[in-house]
Steps between C-alpha positions, in 0.01 A plus 500: 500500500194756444260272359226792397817651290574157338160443377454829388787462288410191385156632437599781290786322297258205422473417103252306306538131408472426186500155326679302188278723279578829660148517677424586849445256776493624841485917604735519746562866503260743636273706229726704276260794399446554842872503585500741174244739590617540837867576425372738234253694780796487713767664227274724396389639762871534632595678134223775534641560851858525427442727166203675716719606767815554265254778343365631775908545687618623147227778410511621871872514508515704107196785620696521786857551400296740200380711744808518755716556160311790532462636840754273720412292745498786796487828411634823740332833467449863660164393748287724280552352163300215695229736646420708117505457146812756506888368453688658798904475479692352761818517528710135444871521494769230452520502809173446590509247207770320692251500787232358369702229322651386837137427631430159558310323253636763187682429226501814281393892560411783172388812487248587252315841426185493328316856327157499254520582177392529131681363168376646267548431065375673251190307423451371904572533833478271768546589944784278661670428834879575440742308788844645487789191607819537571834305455397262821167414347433123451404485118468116468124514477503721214734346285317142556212663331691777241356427137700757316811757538753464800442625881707825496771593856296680733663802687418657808765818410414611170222326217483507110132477574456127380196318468334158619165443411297203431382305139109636560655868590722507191185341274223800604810755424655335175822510670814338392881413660657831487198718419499832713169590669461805679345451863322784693452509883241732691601663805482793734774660298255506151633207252791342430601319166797293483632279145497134615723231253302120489814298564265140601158367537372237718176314517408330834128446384436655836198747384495743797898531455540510150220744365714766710859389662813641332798537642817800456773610714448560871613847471321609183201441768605686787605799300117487347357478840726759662616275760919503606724280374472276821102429539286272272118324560719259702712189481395156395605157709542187358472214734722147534175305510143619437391227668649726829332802362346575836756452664754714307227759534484503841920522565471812246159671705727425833806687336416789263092559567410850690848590479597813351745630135703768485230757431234382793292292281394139690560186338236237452521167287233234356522186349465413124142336648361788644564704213355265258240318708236450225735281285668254839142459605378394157806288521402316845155433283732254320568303824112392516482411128823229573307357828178406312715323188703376778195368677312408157777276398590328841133418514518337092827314596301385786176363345667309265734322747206422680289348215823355361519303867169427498492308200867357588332381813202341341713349243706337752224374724625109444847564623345722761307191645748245477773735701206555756492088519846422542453761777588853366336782655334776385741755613796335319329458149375881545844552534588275159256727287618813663848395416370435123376846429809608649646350179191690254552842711878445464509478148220774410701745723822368276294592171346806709807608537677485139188640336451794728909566544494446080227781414679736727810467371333527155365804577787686624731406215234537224261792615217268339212613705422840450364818675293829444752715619290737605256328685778296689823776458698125377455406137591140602369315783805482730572186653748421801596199576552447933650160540388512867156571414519202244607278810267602716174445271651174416497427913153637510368313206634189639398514874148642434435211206593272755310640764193535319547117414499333820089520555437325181782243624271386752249357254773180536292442826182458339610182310397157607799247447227191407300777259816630341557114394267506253492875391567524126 
């Protein structure tokens, strides 16, 4: 039998005597607010983590999927679109499609074609990036975040010049589902002015994308940048797994980077991270906020174990010295009280866990805490909840409470069996 778990047990499940009249004769239970205070510094400090980190995992994981619903995770260009401020066609054809979806590491390839222009109302006018999709393009990202109208079929053969634009675009223009806006587009050629339809509008909350991102058919954009019907700014790669980002990006350099399209123009690619840079590095910021609440509340959860145990200890200095007579040693009833807050760490990481687990859960059904929008691009604060996250802060609460325990154990050594006799 492992006498340091017995005792423990019987420590912790010990109840007060009372007598006839209902009044208490003999404490045999350790102190109770200290049991309380320490399972409370131990749940709470497990709650904050678990909501901390579900915040941190969610908000990273919405920017990001914001800003690859806008750009892709990998993106393949002509070599100088990299190297100038200029678009520069290059030619991607299904077959070339085909190749680029057979890379390792790829799900799904589109082309896209993006020209400047102006839309312009009677009473205002406003500059905008028009991307031109075609029938291939992956539109799931928009219609998560439409608002009004319906997405229209993009065509890569013919266009009825339709028009995407977002909530702050059609709120500076007064524009409307199915208002007609004429667009003009500067070029080499003098200026072009084409009749655009609003068939949707989206709002992503994204500020950089949505004070200038509409979208129209792929080859309403060619024909307005002169290019033929088989180039565009490039193709767009959507990954498996981000998480193998690099990876994927390194099969694609290794297969289609430096070669050369049908007109002598060299291909060249870049990740979604090295186009956006500013916004993944603000994001790996985030990492060194969760490490110092992870840190601040390991260290609460441990300071009030360890005054909890102190006063358990004191409390229990009687018992203490008559184990040490019949013979105990110090080792084994260090053992007994380590066991005990086993029990307290136990049953804060049990409350830790339904608290923290609860308000997560609360706030990704109910949408109660709310965001500026465009401070943070969410108007909620997102929450994720990683169930092996949750497991492993549970692990680490437990072993580093107990770890941080087993110096103050050793006061057990400083008591005198013949002094503890008479301590009161």
């Amino acid at each position: 039998m492992n006498l340091p778990l017995f005792l423990s047990r019987r420590i912790y499940g010990g109840k007060v005597e009372t007598d006839a009249d209902d009044k208490p004769i003999r404490q045999k239970s350790v102190s109770r607010p200290a049991i309380r205070i320490a399972t409370i510094g131990v749940a709470i400090g497990l709650a904050v983590m678990i909501v901390t980190v579900s915040v941190v995992i969610g908000f990273k994981h919405t920017i990001r999927d914001k800003v690859a619903g806008f750009g892709s995770h990998i993106q393949v260009e002509n070599i100088m679109s990299f190297n100038t401020a200029s678009d520069f066609p290059i030619c991607i054809n299904d077959s070339m499609l085909q190749l680029l979806e057979t890379i390792p590491g790829i799900k799904h390839a589109e082309r896209y074609a993006i020209t400047q222009g102006i839309l312009k109302t009677d009473e205002d006018f406003l500059g905008v990036a028009l991307k031109g999709i075609g029938q291939e393009y992956d539109l799931s990202f928009i219609q998560e975040n439409l608002v009004e109208g319906e997405l229209p079929q993009f065509c890569d053969s013919s266009t009825k010049y339709p028009l995407v634009i977002s909530k702050t675009i059609a709120q500076k223009l007064r524009l409307k589902i199915d208002d007609r806006i004429f667009a003009y587009f500067i070029s080499d050629e003098g200026v072009k002015a084409r009749r655009f339809t609003v068939k949707a509008i989206y709002q992503t909350n994204m500020k950089r994308f949505d004070d200038s991102f509409c979208l129209t058919d792929i080859y309403a954009t060619n024909k307005l940048n002169g290019w033929f019907t088989d180039q565009c700014s490039g193709a767009e790669l959507i990954v498996d797994d981000f998480d193998h980002l690099e990876t994927a990006s390194h099969n694609v350099v290794k297969k289609v980077n430096r070669t050369l399209d049908a007109y002598n123009n060299t291909f060249s690619s870049r990740t979604i991270t090295d186009a956006y840079p500013q916004i993944f590095s603000w994001l790996e910021l985030l990492d060194i906020n969760v490490w110092i609440i992870l840190g601040l509340m390991i260290v609460l959860a441990g300071f009030t174990m360890t005054s909890g145990l102190l006063i358990i200890i004191l409390e229990r200095t009687q018992m203490i010295g008559i184990l040490k007579a019949l013979g105990a040693r110090d080792s084994m009833i260090r053992k007994t009280f380590l066991w005990f807050s086993v029990f307290i760490i136990s049953r804060g990481l049990l409350w830790g866990n339904i608290i923290g687990i609860g308000l997560v859960i609360l706030q990704q059904t109910t949408g109660i805490v709310t965001l500026d929008p465009q401070t943070y691009y969410v108007s909620e604060a997102p929450m994720e909840l990683n169930l092996f996250y949750v497991l492993l802060l549970n692990i680490a609460t437990l072993f580093i409470s107990i770890f941080v325990l087993i110096a103050p154990s050793y006061l057990v050594a400083k008591i005198h069996p013949a002094r503890s006799m008479r301590y009161e």
